[in-house]
PDB file of N, CA, C and O in Angstrom:
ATOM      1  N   UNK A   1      -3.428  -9.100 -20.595  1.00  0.00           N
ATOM      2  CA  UNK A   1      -2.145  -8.638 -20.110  1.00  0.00           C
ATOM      3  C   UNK A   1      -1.438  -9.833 -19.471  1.00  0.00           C
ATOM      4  O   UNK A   1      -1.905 -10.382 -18.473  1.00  0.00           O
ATOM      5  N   UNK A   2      -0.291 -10.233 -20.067  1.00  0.00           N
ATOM      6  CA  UNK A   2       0.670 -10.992 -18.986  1.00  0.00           C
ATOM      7  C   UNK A   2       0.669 -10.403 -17.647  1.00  0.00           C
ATOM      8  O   UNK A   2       0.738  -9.268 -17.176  1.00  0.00           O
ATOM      9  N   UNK A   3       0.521 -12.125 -17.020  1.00  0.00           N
ATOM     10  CA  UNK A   3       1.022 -11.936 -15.762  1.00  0.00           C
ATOM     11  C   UNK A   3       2.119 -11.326 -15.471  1.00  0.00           C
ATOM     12  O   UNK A   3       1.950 -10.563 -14.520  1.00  0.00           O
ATOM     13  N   UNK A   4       3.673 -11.332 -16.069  1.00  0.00           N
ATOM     14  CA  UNK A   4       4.708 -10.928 -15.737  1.00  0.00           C
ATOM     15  C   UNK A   4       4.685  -9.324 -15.735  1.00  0.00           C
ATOM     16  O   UNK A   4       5.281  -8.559 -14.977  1.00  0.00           O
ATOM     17  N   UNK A   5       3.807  -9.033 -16.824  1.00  0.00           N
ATOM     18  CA  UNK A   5       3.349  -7.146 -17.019  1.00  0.00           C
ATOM     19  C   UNK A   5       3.092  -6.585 -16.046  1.00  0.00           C
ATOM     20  O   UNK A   5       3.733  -5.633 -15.600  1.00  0.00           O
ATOM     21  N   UNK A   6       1.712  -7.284 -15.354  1.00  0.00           N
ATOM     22  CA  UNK A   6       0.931  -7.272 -14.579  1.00  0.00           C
ATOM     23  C   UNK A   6       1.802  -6.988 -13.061  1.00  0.00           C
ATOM     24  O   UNK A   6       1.509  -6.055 -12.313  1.00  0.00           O
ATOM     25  N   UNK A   7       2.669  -7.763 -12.843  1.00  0.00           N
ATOM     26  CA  UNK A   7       3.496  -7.317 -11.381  1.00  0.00           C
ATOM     27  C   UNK A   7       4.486  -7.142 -11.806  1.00  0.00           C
ATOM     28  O   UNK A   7       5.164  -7.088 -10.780  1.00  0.00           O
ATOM     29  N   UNK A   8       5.262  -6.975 -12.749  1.00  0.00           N
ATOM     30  CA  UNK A   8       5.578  -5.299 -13.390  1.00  0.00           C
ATOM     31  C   UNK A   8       5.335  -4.307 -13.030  1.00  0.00           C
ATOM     32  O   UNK A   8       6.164  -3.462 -12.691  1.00  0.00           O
ATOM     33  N   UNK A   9       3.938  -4.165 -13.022  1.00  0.00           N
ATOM     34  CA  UNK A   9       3.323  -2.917 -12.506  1.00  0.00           C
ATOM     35  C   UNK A   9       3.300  -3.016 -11.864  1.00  0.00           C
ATOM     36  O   UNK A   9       4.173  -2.380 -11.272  1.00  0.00           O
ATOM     37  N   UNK A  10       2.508  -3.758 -11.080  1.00  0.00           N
ATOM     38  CA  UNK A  10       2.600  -3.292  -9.618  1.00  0.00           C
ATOM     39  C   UNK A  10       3.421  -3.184  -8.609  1.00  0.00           C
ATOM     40  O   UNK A  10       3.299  -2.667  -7.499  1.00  0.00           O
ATOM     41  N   UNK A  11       4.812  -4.087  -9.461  1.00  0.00           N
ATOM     42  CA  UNK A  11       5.880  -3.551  -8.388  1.00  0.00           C
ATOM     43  C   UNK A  11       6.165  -2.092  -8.473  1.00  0.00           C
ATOM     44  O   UNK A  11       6.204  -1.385  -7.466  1.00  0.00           O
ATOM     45  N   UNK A  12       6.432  -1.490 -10.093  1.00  0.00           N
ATOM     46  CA  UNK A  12       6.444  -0.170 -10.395  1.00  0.00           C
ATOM     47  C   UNK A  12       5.293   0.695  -9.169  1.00  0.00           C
ATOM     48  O   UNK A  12       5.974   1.302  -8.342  1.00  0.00           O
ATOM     49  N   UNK A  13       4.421   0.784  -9.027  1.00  0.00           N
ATOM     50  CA  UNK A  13       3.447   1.119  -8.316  1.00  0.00           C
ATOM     51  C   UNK A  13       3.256   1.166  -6.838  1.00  0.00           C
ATOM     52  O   UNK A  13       2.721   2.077  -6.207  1.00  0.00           O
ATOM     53  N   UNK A  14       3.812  -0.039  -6.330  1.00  0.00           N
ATOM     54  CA  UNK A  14       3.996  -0.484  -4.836  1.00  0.00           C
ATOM     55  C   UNK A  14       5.318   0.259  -4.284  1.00  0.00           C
ATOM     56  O   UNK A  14       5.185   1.122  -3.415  1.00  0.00           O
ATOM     57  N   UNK A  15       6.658  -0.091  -4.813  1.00  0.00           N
ATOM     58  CA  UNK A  15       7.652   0.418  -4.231  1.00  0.00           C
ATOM     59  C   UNK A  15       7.459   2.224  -3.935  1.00  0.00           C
ATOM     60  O   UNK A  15       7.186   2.668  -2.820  1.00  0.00           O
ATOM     61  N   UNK A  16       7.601   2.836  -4.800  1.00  0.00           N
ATOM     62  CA  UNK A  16       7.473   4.598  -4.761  1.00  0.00           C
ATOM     63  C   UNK A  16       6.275   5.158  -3.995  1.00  0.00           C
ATOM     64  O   UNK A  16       6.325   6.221  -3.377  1.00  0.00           O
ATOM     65  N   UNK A  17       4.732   4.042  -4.106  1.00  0.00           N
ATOM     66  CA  UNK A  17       3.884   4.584  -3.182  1.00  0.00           C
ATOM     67  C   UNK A  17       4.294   4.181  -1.891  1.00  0.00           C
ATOM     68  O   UNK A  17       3.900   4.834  -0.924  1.00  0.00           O
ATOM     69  N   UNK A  18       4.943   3.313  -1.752  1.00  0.00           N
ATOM     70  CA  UNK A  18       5.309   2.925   0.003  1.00  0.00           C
ATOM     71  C   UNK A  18       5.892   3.832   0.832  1.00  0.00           C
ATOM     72  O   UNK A  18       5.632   4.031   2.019  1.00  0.00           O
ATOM     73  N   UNK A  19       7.184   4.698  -0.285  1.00  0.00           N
ATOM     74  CA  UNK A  19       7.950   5.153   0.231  1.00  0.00           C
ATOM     75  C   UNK A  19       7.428   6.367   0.805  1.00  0.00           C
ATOM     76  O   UNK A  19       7.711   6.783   1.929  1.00  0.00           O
ATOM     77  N   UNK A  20       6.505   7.020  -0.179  1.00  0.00           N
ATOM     78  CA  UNK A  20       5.583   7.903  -0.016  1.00  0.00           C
ATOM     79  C   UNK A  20       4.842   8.262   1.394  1.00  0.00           C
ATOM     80  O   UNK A  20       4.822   9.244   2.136  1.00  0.00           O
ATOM     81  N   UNK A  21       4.149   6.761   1.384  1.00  0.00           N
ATOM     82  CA  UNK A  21       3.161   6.669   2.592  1.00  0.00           C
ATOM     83  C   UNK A  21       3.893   6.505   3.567  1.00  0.00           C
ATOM     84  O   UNK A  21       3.566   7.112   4.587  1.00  0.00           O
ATOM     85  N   UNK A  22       5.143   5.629   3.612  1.00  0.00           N
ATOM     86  CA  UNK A  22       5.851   5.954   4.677  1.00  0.00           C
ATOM     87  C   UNK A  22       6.682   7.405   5.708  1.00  0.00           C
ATOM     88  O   UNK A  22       6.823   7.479   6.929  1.00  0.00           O
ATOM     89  N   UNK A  23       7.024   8.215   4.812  1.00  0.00           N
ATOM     90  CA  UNK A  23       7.457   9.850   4.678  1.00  0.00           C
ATOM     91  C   UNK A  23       6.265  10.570   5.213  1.00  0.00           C
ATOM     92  O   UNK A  23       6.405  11.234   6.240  1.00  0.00           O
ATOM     93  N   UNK A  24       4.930  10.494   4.527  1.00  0.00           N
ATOM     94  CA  UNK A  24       3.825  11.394   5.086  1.00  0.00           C
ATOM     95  C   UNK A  24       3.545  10.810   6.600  1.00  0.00           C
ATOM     96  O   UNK A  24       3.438  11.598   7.539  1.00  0.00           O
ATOM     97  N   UNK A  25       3.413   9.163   6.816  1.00  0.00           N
ATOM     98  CA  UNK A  25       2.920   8.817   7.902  1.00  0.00           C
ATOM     99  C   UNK A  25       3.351   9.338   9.260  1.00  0.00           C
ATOM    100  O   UNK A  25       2.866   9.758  10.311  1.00  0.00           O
ATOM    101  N   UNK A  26       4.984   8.991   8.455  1.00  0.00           N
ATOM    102  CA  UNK A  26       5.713   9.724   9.669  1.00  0.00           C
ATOM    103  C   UNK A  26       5.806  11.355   9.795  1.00  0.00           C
ATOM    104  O   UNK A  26       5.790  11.959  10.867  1.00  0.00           O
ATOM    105  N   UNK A  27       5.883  11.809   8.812  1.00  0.00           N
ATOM    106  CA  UNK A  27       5.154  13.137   8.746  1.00  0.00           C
ATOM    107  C   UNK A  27       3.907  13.608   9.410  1.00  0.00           C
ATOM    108  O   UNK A  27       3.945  14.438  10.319  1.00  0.00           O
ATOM    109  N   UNK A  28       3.159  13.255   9.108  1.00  0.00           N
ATOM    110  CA  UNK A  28       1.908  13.287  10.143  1.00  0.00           C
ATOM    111  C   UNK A  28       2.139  12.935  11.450  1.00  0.00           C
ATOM    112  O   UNK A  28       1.413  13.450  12.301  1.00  0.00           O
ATOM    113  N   UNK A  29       3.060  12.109  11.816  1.00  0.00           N
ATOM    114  CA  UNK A  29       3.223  11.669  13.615  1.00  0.00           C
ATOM    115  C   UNK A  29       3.801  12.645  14.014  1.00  0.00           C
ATOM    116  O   UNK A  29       3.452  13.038  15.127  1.00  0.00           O
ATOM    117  N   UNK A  30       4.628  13.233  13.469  1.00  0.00           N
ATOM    118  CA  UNK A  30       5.178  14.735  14.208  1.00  0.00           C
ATOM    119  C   UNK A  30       4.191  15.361  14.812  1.00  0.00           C
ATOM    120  O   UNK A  30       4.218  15.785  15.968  1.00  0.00           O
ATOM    121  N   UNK A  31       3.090  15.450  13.865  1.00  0.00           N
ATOM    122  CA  UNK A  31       2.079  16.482  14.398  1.00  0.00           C
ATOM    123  C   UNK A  31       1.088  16.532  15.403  1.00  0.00           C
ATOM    124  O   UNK A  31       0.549  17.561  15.813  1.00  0.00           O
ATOM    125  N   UNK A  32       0.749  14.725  15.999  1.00  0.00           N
ATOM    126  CA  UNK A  32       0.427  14.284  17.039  1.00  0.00           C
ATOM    127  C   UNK A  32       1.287  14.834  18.076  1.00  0.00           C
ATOM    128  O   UNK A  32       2.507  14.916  18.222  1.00  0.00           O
ATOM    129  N   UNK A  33       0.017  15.270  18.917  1.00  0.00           N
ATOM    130  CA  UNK A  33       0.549  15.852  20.398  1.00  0.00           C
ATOM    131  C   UNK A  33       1.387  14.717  20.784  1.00  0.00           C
ATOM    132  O   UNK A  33       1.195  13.715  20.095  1.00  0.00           O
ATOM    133  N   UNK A  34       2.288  14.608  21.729  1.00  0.00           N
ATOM    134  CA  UNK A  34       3.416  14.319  22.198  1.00  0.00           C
ATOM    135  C   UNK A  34       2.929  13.737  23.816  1.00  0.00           C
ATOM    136  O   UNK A  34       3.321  14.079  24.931  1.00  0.00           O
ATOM    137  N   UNK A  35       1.883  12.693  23.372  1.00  0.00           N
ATOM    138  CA  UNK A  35       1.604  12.029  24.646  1.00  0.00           C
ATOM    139  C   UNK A  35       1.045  10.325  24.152  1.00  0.00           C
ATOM    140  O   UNK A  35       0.186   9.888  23.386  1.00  0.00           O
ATOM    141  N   UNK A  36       1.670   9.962  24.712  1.00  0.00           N
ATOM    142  CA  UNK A  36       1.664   8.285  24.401  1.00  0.00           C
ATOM    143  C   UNK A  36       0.744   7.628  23.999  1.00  0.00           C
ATOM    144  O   UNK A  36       0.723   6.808  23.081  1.00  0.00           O
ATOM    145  N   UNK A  37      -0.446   8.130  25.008  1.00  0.00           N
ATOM    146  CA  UNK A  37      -1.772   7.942  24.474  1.00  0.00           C
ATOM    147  C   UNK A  37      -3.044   7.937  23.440  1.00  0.00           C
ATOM    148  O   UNK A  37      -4.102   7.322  23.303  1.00  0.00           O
ATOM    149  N   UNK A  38      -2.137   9.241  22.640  1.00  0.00           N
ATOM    150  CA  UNK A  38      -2.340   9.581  20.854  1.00  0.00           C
ATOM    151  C   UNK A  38      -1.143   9.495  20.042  1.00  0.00           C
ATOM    152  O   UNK A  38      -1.303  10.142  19.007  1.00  0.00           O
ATOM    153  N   UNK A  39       0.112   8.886  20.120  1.00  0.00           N
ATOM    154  CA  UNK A  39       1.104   8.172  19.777  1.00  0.00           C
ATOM    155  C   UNK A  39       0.920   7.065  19.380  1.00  0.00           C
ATOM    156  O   UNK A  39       0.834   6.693  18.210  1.00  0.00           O
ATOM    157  N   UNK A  40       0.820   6.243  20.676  1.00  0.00           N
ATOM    158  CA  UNK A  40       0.366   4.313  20.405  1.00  0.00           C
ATOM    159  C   UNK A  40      -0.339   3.635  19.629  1.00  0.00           C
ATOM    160  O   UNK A  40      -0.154   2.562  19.055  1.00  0.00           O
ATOM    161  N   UNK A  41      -1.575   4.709  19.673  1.00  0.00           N
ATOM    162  CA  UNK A  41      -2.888   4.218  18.583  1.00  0.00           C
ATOM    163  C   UNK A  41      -2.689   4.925  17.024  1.00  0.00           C
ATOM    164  O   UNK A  41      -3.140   4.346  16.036  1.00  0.00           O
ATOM    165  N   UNK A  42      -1.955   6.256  16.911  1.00  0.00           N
ATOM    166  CA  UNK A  42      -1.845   6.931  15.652  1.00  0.00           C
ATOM    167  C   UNK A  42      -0.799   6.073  14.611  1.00  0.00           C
ATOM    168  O   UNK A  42      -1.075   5.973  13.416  1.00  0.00           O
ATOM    169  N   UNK A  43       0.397   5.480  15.179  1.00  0.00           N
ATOM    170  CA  UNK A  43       1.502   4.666  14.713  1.00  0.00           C
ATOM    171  C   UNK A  43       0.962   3.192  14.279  1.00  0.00           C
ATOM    172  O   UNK A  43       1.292   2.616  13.242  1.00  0.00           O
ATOM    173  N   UNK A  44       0.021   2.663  15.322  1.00  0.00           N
ATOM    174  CA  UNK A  44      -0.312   1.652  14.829  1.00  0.00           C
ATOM    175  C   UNK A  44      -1.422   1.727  13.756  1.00  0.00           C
ATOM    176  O   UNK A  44      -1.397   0.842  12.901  1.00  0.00           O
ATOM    177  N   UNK A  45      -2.330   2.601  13.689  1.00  0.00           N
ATOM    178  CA  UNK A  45      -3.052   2.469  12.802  1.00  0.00           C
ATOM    179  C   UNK A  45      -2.418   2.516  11.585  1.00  0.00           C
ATOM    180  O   UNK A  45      -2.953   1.863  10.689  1.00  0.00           O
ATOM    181  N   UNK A  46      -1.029   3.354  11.221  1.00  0.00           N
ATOM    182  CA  UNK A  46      -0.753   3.951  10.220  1.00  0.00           C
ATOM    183  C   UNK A  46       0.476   2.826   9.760  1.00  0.00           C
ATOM    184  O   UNK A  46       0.985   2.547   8.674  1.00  0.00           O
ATOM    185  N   UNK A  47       0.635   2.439  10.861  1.00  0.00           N
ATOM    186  CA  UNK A  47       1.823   1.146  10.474  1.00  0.00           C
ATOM    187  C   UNK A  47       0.952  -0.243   9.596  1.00  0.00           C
ATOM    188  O   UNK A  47       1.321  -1.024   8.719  1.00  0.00           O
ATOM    189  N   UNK A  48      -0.039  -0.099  10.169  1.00  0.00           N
ATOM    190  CA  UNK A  48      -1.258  -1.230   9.388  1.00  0.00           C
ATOM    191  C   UNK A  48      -2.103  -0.772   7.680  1.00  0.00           C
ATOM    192  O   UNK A  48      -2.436  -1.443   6.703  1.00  0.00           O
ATOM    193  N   UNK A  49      -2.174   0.569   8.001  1.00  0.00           N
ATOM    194  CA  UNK A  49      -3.179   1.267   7.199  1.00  0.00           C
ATOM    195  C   UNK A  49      -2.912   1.143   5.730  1.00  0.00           C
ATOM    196  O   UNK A  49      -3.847   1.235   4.934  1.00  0.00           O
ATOM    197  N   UNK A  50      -1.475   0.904   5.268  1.00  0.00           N
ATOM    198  CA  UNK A  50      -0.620   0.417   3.973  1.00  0.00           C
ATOM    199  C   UNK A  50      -1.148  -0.818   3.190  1.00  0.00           C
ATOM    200  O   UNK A  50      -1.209  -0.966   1.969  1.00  0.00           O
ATOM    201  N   UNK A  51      -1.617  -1.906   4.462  1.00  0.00           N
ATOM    202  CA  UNK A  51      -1.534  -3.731   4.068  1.00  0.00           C
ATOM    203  C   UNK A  51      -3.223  -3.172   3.028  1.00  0.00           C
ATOM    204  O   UNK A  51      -3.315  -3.499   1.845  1.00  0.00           O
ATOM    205  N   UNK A  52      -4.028  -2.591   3.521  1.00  0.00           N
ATOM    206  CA  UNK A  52      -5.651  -2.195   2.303  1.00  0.00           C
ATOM    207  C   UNK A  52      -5.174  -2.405   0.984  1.00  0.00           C
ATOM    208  O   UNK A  52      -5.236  -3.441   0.321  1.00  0.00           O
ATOM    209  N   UNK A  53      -4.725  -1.384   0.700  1.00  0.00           N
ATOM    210  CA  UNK A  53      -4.894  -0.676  -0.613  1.00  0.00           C
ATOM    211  C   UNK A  53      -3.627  -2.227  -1.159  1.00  0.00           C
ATOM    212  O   UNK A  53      -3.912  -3.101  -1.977  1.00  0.00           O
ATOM    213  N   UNK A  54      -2.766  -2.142  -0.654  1.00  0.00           N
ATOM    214  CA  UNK A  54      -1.555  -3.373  -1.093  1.00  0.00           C
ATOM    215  C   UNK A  54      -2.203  -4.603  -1.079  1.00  0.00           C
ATOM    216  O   UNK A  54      -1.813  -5.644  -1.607  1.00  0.00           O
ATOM    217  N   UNK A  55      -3.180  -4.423  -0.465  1.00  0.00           N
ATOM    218  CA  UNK A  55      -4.005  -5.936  -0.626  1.00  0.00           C
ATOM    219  C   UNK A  55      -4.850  -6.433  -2.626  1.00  0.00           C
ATOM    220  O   UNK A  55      -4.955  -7.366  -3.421  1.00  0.00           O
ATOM    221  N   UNK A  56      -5.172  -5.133  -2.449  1.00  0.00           N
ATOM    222  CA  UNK A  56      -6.265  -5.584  -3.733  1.00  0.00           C
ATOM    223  C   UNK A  56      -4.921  -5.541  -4.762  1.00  0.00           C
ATOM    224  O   UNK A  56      -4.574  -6.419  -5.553  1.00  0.00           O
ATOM    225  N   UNK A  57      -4.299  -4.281  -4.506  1.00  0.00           N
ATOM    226  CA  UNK A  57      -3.149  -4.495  -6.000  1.00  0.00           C
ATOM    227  C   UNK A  57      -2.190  -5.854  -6.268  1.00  0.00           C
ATOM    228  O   UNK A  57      -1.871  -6.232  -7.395  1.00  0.00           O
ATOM    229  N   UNK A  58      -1.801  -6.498  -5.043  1.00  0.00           N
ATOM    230  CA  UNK A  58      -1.357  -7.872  -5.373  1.00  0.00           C
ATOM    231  C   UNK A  58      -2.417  -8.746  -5.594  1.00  0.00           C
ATOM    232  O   UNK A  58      -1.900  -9.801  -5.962  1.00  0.00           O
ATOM    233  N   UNK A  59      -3.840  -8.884  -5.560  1.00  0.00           N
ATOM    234  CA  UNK A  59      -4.653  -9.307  -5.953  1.00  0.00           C
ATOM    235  C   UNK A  59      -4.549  -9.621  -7.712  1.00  0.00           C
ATOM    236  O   UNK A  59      -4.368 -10.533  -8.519  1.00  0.00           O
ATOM    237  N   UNK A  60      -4.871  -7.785  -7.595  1.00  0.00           N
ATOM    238  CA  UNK A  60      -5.012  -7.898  -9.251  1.00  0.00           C
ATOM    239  C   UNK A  60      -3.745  -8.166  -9.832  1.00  0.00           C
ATOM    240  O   UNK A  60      -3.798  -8.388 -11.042  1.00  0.00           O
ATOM    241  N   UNK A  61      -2.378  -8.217  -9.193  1.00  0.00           N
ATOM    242  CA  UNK A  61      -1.250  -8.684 -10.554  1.00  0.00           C
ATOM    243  C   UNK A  61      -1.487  -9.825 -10.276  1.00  0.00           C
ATOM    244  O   UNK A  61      -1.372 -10.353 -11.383  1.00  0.00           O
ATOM    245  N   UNK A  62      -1.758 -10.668  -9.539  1.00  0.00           N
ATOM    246  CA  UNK A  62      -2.107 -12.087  -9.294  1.00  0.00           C
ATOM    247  C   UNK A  62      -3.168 -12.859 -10.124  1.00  0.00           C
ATOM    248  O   UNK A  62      -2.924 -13.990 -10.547  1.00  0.00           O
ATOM    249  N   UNK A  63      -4.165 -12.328 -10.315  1.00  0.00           N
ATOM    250  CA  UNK A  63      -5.698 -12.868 -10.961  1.00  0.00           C
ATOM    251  C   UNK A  63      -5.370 -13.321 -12.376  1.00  0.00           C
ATOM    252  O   UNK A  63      -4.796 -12.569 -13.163  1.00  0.00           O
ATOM    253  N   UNK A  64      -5.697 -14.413 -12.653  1.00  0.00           N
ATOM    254  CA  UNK A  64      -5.761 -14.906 -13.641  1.00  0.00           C
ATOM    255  C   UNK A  64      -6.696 -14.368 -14.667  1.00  0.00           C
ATOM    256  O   UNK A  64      -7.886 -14.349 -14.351  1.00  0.00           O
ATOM    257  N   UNK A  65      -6.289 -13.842 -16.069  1.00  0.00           N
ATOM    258  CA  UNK A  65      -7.232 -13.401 -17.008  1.00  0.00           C
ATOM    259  C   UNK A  65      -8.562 -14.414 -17.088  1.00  0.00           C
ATOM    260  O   UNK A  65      -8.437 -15.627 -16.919  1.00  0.00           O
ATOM    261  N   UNK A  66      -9.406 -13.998 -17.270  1.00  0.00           N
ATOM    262  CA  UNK A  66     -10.533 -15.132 -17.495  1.00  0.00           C
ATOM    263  C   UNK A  66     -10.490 -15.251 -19.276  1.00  0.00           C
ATOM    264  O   UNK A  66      -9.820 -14.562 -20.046  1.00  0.00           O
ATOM    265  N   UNK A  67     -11.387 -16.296 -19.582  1.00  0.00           N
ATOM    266  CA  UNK A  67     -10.462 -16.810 -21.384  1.00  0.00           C
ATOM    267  C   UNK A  67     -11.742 -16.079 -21.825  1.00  0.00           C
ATOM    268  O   UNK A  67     -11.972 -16.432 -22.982  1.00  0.00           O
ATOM    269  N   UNK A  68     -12.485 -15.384 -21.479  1.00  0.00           N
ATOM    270  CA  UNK A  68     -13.644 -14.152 -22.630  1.00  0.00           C
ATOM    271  C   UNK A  68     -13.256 -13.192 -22.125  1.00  0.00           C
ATOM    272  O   UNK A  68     -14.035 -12.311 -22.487  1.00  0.00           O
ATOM    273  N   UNK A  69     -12.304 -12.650 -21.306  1.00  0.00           N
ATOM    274  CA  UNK A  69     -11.966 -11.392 -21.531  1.00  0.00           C
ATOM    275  C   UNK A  69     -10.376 -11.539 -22.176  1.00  0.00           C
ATOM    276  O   UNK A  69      -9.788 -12.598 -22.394  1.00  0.00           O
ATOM    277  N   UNK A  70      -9.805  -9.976 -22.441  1.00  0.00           N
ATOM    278  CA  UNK A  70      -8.230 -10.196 -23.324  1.00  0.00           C
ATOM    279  C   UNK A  70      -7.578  -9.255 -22.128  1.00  0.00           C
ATOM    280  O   UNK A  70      -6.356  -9.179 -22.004  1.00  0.00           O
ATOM    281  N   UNK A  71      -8.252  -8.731 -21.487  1.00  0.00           N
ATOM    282  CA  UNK A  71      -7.097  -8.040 -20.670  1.00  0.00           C
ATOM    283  C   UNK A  71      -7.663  -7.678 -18.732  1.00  0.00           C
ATOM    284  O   UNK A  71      -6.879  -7.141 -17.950  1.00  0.00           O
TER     285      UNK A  71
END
């Protein structure tokens, strides 16, 4: 697979899931009780919790095919 395919996709892939995870995250913070103390730590985890999964997929549009495999 071309590289250019390759983050192709994953831009296809990255943008709409962001928006996603962003909508539920904050969705879900509604539902945190309404005290600072399970606020502070729920936001930050969830403000971080995105960079995982976005990590390996710019990985893989990044990785160079190796020359015995075709895709």
């Amino acid at each position: 697979m071309s590289p250019r395919l390759k983050k192709l996709i994953a831009l296809l892939i990255l943008l709409p899931g962001l928006v996603v995870y962003f909508f539920a995250a904050a969705a879900l913070g509604e539902r945190v009780p309404n005290m600072q103390i399970l606020k502070v730590p729920y936001y930050i985890v969830a403000g971080l919790a995105w960079a995982l999964p976005v990590r390996y997929l710019i990985i893989w549009a990044n990785r160079e095919n190796s020359p015995d495999r075709d895709g």
